[in-house]
SEVEX-99365 format. One record per atom (N, C-alpha, C, O): residue in one letter; y, z, x. Coordinates in steps of 0.1 Angstrom, whole numbers, plus 5000, padded with zeros to 4 digits. Example, Ala and Ser with C-alpha at 12.3 -4.5 7.8 and 13.67 -1.06 7.14 Angstrom:
% SEVEX-99365
A494350785132
A495550785123
A496750785132
A496750855142
S497850715128
S498950715137
S500050795129
S501150805134
This chain:
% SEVEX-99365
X498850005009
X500050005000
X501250005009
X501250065020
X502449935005
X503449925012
X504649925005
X504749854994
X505750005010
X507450025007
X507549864998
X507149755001
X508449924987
X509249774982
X509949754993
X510549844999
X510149604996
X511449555003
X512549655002
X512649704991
X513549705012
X514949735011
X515649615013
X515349535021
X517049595001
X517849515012
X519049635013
X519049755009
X519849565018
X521349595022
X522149625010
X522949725011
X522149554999
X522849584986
X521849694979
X522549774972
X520849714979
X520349794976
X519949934980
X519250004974
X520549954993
X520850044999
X522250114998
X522450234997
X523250024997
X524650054993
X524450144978
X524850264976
X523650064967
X523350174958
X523050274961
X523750374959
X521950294966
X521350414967
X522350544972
X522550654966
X523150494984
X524050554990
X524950604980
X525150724979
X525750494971
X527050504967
X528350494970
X529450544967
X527650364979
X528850274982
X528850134979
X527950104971
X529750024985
X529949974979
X530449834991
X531449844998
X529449704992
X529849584997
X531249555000
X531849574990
X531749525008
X533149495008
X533349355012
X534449295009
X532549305017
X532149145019
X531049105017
X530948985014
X530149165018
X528649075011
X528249115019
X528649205027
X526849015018
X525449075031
X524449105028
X523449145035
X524649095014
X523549245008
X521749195007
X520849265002
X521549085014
X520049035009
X519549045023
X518448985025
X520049105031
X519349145044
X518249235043
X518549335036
X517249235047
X516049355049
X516549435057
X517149405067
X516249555052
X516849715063
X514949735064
X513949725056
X515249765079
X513649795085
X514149975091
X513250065092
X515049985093
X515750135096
X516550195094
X517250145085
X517050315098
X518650385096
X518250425111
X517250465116
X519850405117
X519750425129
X521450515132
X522250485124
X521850615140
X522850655140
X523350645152
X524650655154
X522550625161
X522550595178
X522950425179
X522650335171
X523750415190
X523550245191
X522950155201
X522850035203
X522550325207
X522350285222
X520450255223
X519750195232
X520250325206
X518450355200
X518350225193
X517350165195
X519150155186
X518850075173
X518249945179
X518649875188
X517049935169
X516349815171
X517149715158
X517949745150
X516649595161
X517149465154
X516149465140
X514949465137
X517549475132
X516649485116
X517549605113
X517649605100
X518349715118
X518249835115
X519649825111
X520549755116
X519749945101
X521149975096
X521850045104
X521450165105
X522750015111
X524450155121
X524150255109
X523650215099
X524650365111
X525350465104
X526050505113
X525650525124
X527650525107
X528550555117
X528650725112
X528850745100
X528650815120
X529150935123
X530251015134
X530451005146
X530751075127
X532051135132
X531451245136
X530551305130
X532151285152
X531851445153
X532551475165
X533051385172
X532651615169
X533851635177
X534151565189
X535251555195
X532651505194
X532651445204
X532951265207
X533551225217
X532551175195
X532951055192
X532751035177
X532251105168
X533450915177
X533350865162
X532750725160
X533350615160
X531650755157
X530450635156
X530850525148
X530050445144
X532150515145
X532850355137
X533050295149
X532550185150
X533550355161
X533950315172
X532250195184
X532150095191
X531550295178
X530350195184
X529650055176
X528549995178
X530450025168
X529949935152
X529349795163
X528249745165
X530649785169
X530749625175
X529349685184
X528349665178
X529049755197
X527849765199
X525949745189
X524749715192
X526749795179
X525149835170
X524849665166
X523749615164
X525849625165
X526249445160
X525049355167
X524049295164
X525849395180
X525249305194
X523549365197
X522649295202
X523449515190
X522249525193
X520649495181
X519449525182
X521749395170
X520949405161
X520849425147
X520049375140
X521649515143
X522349575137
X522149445121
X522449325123
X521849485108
X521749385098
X523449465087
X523849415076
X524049555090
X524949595086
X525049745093
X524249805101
X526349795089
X526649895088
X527250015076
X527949985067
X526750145080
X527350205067
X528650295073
X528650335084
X529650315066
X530950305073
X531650375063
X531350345051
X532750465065
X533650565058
X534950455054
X535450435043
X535450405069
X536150275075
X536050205074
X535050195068
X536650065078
X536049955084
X536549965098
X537550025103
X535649905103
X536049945117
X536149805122
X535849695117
X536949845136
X537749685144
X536149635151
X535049665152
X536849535153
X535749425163
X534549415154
X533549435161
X534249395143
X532749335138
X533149265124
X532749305114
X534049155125
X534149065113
X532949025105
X532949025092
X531648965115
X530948915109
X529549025103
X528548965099
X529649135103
X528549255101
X528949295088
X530049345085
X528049275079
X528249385062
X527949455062
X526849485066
X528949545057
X529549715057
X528849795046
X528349695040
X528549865041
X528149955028
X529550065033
X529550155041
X530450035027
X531550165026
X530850285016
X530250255006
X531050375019
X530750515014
X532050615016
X532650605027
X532550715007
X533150845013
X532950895021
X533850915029
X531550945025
X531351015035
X529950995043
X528851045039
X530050915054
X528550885058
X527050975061
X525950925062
X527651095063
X526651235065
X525951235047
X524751225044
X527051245037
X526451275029
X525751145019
X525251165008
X526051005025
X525450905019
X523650895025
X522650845020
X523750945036
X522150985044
X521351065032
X520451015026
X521951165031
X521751295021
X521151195008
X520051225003
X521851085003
X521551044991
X520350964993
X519350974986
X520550905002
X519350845006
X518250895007
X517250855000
X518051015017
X516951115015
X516351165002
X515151185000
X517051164997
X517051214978
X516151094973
X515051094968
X516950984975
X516150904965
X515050834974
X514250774967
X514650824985
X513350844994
X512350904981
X511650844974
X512551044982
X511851164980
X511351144962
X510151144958
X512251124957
X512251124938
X511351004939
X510251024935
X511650874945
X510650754945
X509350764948
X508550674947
X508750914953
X507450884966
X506550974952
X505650914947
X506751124948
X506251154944
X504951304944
X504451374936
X504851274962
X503751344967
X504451534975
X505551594974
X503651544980
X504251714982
X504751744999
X504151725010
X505851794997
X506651865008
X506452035017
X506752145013
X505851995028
X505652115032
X507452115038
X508052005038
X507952225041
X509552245048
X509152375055
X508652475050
X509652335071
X509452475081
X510752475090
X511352385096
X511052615088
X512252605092
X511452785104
X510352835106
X513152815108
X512652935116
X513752905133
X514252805137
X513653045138
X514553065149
X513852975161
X514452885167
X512653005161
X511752895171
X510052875169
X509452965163
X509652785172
X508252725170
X508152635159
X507052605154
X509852565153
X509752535142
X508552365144
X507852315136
X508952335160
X508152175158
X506752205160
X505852135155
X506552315168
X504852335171
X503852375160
X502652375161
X504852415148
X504052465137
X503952315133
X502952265131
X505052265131
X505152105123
X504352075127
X503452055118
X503952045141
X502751975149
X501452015140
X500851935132
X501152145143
X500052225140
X499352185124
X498252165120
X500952205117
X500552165098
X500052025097
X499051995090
X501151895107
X500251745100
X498851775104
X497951755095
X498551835119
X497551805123
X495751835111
X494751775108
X496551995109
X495352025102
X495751975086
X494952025079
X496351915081
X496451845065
X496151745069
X495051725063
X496351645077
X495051485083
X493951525079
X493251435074
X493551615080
X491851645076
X491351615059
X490251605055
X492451595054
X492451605040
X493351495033
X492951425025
X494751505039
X495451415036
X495851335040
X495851335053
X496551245034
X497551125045
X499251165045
X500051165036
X499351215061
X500151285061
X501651185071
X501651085078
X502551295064
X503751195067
X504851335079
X505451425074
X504851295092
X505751385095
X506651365100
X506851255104
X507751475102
X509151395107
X508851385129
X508151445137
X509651295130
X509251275145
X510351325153
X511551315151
X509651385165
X510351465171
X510951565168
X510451655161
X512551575173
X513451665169
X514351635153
X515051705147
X513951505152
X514551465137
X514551625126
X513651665119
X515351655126
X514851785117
X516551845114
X516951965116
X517051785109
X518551815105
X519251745094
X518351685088
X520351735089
X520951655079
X520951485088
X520551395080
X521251435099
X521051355096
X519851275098
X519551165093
X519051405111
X517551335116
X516851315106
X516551195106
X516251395093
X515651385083
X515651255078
X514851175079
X517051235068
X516751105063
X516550965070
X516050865064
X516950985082
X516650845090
X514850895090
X514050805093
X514650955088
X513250995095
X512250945082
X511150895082
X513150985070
X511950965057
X512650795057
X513050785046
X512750745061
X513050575062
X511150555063
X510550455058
X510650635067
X509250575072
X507950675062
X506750675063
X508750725054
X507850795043
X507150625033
X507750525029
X505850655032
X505250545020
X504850615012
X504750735012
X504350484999
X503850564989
X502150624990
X501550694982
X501750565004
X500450655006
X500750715009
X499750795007
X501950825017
X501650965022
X501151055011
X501151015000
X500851115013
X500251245004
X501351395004
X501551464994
X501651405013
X501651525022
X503251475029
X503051385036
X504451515028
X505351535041
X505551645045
X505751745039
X505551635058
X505651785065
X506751745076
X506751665085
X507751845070
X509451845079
X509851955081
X509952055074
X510151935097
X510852015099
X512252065098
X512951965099
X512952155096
X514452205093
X514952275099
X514552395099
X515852235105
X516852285115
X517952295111
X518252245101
X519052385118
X520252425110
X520852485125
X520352545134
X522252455122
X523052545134
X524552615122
X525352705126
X524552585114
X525352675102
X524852685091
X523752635087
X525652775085
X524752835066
X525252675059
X526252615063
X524452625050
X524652515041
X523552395042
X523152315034
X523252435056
X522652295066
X521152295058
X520852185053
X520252405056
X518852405055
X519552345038
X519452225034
X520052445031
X520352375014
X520652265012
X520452195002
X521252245024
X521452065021
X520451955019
X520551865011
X518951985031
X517951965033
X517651975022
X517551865016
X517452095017
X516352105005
X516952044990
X516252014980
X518352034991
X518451924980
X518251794978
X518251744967
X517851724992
X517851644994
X516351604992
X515851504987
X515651724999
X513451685001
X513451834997
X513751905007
X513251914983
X512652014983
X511252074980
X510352064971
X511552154991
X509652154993
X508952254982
X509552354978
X507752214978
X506652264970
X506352424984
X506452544981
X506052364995
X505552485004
X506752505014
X507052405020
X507352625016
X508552675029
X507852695033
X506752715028
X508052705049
X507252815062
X509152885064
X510152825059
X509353025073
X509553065077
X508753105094
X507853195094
X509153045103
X508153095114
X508953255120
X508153345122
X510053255121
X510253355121
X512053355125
X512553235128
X513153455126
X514653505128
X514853575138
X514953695137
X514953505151
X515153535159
X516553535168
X517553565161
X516953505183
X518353495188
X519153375187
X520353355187
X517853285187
X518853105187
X519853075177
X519653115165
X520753025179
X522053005176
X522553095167
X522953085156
X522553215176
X523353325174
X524453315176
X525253375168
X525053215187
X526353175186
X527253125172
X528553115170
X526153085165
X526953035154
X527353125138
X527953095128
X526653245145
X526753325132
X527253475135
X527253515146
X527653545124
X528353665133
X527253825134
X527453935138
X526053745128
X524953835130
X523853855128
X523753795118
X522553925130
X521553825125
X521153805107
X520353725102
X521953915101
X521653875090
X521753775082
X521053715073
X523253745089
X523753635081
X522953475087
X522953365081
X522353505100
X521053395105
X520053375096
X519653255093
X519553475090
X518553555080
X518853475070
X517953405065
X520153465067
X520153435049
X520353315052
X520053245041
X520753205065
X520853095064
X519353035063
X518852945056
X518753095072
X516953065075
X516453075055
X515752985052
X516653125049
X516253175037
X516953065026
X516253065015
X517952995027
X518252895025
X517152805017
X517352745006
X515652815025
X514952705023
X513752805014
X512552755014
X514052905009
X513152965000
X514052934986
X513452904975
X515252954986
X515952904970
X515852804970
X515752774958
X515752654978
X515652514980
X514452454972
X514452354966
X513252564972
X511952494967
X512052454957
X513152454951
X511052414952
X510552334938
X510252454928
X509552544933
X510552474921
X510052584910
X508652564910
X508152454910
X507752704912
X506452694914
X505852684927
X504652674929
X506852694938
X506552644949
X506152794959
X506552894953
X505652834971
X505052904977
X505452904992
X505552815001
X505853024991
X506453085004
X505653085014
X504553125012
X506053035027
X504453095036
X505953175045
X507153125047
X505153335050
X506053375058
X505553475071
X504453525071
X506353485081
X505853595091
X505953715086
X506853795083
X504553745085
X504353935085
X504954015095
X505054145094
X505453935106
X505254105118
X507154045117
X507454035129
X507954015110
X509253975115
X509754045102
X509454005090
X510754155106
X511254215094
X512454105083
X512754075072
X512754085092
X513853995082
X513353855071
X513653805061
X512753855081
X512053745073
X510653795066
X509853705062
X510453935065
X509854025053
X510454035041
X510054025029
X511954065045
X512954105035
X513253965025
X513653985014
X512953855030
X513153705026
X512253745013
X512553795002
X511053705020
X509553735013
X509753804996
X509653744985
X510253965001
X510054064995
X511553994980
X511453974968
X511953984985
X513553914972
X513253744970
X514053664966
X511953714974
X511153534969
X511653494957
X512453414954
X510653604950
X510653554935
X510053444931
X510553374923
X508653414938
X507553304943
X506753364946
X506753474951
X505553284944
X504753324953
X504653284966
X505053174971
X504053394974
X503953384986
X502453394993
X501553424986
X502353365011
X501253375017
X501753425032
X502653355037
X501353555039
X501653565047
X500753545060
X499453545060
X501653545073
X500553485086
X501253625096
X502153705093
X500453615104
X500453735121
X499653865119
X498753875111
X500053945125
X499054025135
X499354175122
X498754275124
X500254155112
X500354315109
X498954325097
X498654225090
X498454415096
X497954455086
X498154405069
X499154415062
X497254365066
X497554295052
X497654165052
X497354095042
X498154085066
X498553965064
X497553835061
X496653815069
X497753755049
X497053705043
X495953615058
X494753625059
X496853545068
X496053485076
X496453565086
X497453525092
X495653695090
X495753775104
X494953715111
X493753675108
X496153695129
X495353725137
X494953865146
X495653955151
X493653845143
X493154025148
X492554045163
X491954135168
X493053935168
X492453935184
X492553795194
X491953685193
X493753835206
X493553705208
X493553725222
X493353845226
X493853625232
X493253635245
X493653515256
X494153415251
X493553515262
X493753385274
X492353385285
X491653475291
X492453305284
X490553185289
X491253175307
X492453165311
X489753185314
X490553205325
X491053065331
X491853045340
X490552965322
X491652815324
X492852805322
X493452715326
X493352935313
X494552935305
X494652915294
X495652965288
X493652855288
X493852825276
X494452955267
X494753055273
X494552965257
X494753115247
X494053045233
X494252945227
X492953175231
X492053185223
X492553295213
X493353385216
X491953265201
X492153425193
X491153395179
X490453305176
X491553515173
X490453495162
X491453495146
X492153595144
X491453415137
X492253435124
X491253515114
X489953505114
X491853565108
X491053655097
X491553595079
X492653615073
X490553515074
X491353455063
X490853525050
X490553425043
X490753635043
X489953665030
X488853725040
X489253765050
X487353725038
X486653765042
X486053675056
X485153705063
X486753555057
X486253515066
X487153505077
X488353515075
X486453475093
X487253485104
X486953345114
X485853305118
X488253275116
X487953125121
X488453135134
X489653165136
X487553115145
X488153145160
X488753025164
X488152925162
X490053025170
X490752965174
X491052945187
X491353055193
X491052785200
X491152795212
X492252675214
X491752565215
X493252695215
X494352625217
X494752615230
X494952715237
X495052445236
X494952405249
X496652415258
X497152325264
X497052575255
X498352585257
X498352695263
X497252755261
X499252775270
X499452885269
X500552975260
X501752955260
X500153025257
X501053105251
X500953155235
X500753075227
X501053305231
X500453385223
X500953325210
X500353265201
X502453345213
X503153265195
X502853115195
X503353035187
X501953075205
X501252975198
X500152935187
X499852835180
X499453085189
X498653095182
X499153165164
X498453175154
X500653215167
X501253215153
X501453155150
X501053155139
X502053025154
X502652915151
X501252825144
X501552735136
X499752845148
X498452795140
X498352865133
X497652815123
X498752985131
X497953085118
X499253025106
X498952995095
X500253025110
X501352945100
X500852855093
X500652865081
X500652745100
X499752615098
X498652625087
X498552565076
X497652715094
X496252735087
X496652805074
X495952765065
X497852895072
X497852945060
X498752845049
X498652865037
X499452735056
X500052615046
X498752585047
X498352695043
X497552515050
X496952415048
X495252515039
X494352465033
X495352665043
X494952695028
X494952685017
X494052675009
X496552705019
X497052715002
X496652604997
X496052604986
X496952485004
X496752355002
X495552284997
X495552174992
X494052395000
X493152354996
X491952335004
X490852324999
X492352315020
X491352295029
X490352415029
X490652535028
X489052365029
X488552505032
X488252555047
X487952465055
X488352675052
X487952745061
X487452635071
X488052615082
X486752585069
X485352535082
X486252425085
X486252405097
X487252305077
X488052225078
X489052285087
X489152235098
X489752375085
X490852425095
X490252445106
X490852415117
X488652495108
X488652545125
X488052425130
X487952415142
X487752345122
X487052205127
X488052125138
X487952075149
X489652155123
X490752065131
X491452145143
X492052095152
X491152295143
X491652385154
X491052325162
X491852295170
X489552275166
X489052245175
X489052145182
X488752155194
X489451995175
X490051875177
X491651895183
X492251795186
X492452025184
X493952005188
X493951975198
X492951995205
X495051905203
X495151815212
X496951905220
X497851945213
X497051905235
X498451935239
X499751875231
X499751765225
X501051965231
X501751905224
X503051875239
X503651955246
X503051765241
X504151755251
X505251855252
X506151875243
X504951975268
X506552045267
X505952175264
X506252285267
X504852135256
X504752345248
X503752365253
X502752315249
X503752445264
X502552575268
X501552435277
X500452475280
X501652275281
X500652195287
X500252225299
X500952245309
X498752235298
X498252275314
X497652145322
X496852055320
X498552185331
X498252055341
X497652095357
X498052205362
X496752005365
X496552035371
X497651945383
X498251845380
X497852005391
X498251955406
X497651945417
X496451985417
X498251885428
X497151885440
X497052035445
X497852125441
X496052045453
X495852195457
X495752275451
X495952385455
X495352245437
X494552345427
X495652425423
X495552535420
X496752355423
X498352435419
X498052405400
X498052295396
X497952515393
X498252485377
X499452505375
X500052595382
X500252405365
X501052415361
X501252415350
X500552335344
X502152495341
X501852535327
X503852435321
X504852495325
X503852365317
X504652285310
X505152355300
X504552335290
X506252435298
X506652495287
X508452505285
X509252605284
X508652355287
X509952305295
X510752275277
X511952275276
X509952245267
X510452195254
X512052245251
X513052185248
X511652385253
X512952445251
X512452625251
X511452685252
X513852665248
X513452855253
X514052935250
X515252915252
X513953085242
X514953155238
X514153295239
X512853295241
X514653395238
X514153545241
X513053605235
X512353705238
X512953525225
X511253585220
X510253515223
X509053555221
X510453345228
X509253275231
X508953305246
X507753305250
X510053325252
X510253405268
X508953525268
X507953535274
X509553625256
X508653745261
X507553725257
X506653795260
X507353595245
X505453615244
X504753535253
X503553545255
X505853435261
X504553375273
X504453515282
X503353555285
X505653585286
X505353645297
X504353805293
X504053885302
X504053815279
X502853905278
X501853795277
X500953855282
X501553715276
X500453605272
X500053585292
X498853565297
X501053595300
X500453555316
X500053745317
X498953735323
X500353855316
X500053995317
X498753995312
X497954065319
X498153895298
X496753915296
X495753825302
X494653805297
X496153775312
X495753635320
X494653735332
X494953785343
X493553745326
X492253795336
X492553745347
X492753625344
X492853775362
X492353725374
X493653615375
X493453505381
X494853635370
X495653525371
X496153505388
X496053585398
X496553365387
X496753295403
X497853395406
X498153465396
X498753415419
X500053405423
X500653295412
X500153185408
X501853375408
X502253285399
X504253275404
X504953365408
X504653145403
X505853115406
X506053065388
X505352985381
X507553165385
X507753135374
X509553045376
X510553075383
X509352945367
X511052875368
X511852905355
X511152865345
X513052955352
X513152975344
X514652945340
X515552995346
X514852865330
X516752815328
X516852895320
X515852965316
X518152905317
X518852935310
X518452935293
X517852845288
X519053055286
X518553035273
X520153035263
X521153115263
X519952895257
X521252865253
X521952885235
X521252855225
X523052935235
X523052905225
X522853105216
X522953125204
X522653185225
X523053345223
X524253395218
X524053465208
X525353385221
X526553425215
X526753525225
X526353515237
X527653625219
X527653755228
X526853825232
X527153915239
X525453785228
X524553905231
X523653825247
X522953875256
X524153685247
X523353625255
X523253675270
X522253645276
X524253765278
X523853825293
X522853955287
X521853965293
X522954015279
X521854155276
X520354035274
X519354045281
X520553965267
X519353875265
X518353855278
X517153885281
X519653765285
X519053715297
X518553825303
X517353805306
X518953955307
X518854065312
X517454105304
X516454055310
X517254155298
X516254185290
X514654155296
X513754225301
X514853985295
X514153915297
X514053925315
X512853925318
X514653935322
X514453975332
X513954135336
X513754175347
X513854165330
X513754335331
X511854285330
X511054335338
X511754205319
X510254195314
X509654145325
X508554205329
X510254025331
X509353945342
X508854065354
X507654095357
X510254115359
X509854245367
X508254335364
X507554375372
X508154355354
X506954435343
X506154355350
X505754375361
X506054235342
X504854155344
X504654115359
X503454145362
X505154065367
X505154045380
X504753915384
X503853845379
X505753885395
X505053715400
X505553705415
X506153805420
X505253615421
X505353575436
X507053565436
X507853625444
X507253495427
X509253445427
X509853425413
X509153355405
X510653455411
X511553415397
X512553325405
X513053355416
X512653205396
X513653115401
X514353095384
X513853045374
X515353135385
X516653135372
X517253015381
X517253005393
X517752935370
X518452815363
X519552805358
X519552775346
X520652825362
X521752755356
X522552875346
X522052945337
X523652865350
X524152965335
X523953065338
X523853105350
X524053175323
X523053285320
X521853325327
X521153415323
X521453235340
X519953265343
X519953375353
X518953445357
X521553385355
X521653425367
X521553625367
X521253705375
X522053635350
X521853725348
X520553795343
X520253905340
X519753675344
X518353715345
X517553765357
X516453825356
X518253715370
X517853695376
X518353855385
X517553935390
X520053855383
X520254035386
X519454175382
X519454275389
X518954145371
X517854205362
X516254255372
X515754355377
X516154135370
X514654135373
X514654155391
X513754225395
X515754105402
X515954155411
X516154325413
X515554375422
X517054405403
X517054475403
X515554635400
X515354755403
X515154525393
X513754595392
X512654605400
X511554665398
X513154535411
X512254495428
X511654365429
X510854325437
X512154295418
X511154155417
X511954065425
X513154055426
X511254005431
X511453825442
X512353785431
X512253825419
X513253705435
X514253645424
X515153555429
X515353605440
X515853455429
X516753405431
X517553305421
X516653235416
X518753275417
X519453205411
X519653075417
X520253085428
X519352925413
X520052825418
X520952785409
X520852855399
X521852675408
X522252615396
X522452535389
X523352505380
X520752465396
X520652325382
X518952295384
X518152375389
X518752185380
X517252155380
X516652105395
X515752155402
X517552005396
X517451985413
X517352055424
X516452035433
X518452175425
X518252305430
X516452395428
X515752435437
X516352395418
X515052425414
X514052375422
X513452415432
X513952215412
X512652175426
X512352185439
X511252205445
X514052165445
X513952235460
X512852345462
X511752335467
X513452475458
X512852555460
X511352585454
X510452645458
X511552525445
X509852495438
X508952455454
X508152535459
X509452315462
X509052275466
X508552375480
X507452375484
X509552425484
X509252555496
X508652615495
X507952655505
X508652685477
X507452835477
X506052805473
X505052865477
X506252665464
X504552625456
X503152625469
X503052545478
X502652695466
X501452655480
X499952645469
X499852665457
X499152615477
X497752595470
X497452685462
X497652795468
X496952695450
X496052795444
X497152865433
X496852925423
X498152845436
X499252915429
X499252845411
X498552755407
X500052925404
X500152935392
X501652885392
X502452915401
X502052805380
X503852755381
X503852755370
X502952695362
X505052845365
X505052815347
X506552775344
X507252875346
X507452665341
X507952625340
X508552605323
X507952545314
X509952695322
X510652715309
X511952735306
X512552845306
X512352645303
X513952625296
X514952565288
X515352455292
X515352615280
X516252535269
X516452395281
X516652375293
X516052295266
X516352115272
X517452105276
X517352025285
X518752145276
X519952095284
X519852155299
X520652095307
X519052255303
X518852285319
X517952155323
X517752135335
X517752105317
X517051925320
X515152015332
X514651975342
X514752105325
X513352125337
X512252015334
X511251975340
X512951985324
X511451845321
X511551735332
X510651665336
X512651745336
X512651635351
X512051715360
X511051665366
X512351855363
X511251885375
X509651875370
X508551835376
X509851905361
X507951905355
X507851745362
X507551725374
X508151665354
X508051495358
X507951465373
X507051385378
X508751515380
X509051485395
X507451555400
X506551485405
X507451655399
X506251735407
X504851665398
X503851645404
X504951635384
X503551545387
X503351405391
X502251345391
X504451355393
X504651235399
X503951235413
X503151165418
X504551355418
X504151385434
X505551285443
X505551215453
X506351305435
X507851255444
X507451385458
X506951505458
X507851295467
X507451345482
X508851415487
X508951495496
X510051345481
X511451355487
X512151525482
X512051525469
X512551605485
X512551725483
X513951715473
X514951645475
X513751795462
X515051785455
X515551665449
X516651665444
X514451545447
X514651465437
X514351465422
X513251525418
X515251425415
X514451445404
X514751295397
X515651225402
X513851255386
X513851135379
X514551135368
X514551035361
């Protein structure tokens, strides 16, 4: 089965705008907001934001292909490109998403949360494939405007969409869910990330929560048991709910979990009277929350028991999160470069403390972005922990790392501050010796996915990065 044709005029409806010169029988194969991304076939959307104003890239998106543009303006230099004028192009996305959604018919999982919101996403298509035909958002797409460019690729066979939702202000997840509201929320959990944007975690709280009034009437909460605030969500629902983690009661507890002397992290879920062992090819403990999340959407859903641990057992690495790689000289390196904030920090670094017989371990660690005022105690914090746990060297990254790095020196631990990624591999490259352990972790703007890249490349030139 396959999408009706879009054209260009019929996309202007959908939006609620309106041809200004014609054009309109062109096939739209995309929505694209980038111009630097857009393949030939695809609609511009031009967006404004503090940084540029995407009218200004038109004449590029043109040259790159471009079958029109959607536009607030008309913008200079593209005579020959048909426009769809709209009021406001953020919220003509929004309409579009909408009517995506009303057209398709099938059910919306929505996971939102302070962090693990994509590894759960990961986790939920993977185990609903087992059952359904599932539709998910890619990548980081997971905002007002990633979303609807993203449901551009929803059909009418999906069964199942599973999106993620992201937000950096209150309004953002509501907007979402007016647009695709879900039958199932996840909450993974309310933690420090973009603390900067809010004046405290409550009011983080109630934006995260956003996406429990968003649902569908009838619709089912899935939430973290061991995270108070996001208990308190739960508890003022007014839905039904299903809960995941380690506290007592919780619908899908895990009651024991562990690290394999490969690294892997193993644990056991407890679902009703049955218990489904889980071995996930990552490290790291709230990875194994981020599956019991999963396993309890894809309960509700219908799978039975033996289906979830079948697909637990088929998981495959998710690029960035917890990937174990080998190196030359029997050097492991644990890939957990995706991105980083104070509570995924402290569950790898109890997750390497339960590491039986663990190597010499060199830990790299950037900066964690996006704290507010609380962010040097943070960083601190977190260095206080590494100290606890112990390693050959802490190498802090850029920023705030540094005050990680006063921390954990202060506690007697090896430490040093560089101040970028480059600097890093340098020193990566001096201390790594055979047999050693490398766990590598930092918010994506410290860019460590280049040192990851460089050192398995086996770049020979010291302090390069790609």
């Amino acid at each position: 089965m396959t999408a009706p044709r879009l054209t260009v005029a019929r996309l202007a409806d959908v939006m609620g705008g309106v041809l200004p010169r014609g054009g309109g029988d062109a096939t739209v194969v995309g929505l694209q907001n980038d111009s630097r991304h857009l393949r030939a076939g695809e609609v511009f959307v031009a967006i404004t934001t503090a940084a540029a104003d995407g009218h200004d890239y038109a004449a590029h998106a043109q040259a790159a292909g471009a079958v029109a543009a959607v536009v607030s303006r008309v913008p200079d230099g593209v005579p020959g490109l048909p426009l769809v004028l709209v009021d406001d192009t953020r919220q003509a996305l929004l309409r579009f998403a909408a009517w995506r959604v009303r057209g398709w018919g099938g059910r919306i999982v929505g996971i939102t949360g302070s962090s693990g919101k994509s590894t759960t996403k990961e986790f939920t298509a993977e185990l609903l494939a087992a059952r359904f035909r599932v539709f998910r958002s890619p990548g980081n797409f997971n905002n007002t405007l990633g979303i609807p460019m993203a449901l551009f690729g929803l059909r009418p066979e999906h069964e199942v969409a599973v999106l993620e939702m992201g937000m950096s202000s209150s309004g953002e997840i509501a907007a979402l869910c007016a647009a695709a509201p879900p039958d199932v929320a996840v909450v993974t959990n309310v933690g420090s990330v973009h603390l900067e944007f809010f004046p405290n975690r409550e009011a983080l709280a109630a934006a995260k929560g956003e996406i429990v009034a968003g649902m569908k009437p009838g619709g089912v909460f899935v939430y973290n048991a061991d995270d108070p605030p996001v208990r308190r969500l739960a508890a003022s629902a007014g839905c039904a709910t299903v809960s995941f983690g380690q506290a007592d009661g919780a619908d899908v507890r895990l009651v024991r979990w562990s690290v394999a002397a490969d690294g892997r992290t193993e644990g056991t879920l407890r679902w009703r009277d049955r218990n489904l062992p889980v071995s996930l090819p990552m490290l790291g403990g709230h990875y194994l929350l981020n599956f019991a999340a999963a396993a309890a959407v894809a309960l509700n859903l219908g799978l039975e028991p033996e289906a979830v641990a079948a697909a637990a057992a088929a998981i495959r690495p998710f690029t960035m999160r917890g990937e174990l790689h080998e190196l030359p000289g029997g050097v492991r390196l644990v890939d957990d470069a995706y991105n980083s904030n104070p509570e995924a920090m402290r569950s790898v670094l109890e997750t390497l403390a339960r590491w039986p017989h663990r190597p010499p371990t060199l830990i790299v660690a950037g900066e964690m972005r996006e704290l507010g005022p609380e962010s040097a105690a943070l960083h601190r914090e977190v260095g206080a922990q590494v100290a606890r746990t112990g390693c050959r060297l802490l190498i802090g990254v850029q920023g705030q790392a540094e005050q990680m790095v006063a921390a954990a020196a202060a506690a007697g631990q090896a430490a040093r501050f560089v101040p970028d990624a480059a600097a890093a591999l340098a020193e990566v490259r001096r201390e790594l010796a055979p047999g050693m352990l490398l766990l590598v972790k930092g918010s994506r703007g410290v860019g460590l996915d280049r040192l990851v890249r460089a050192l398995r490349a086996g770049d020979s030139v010291e302090g390069r990065l790609p």
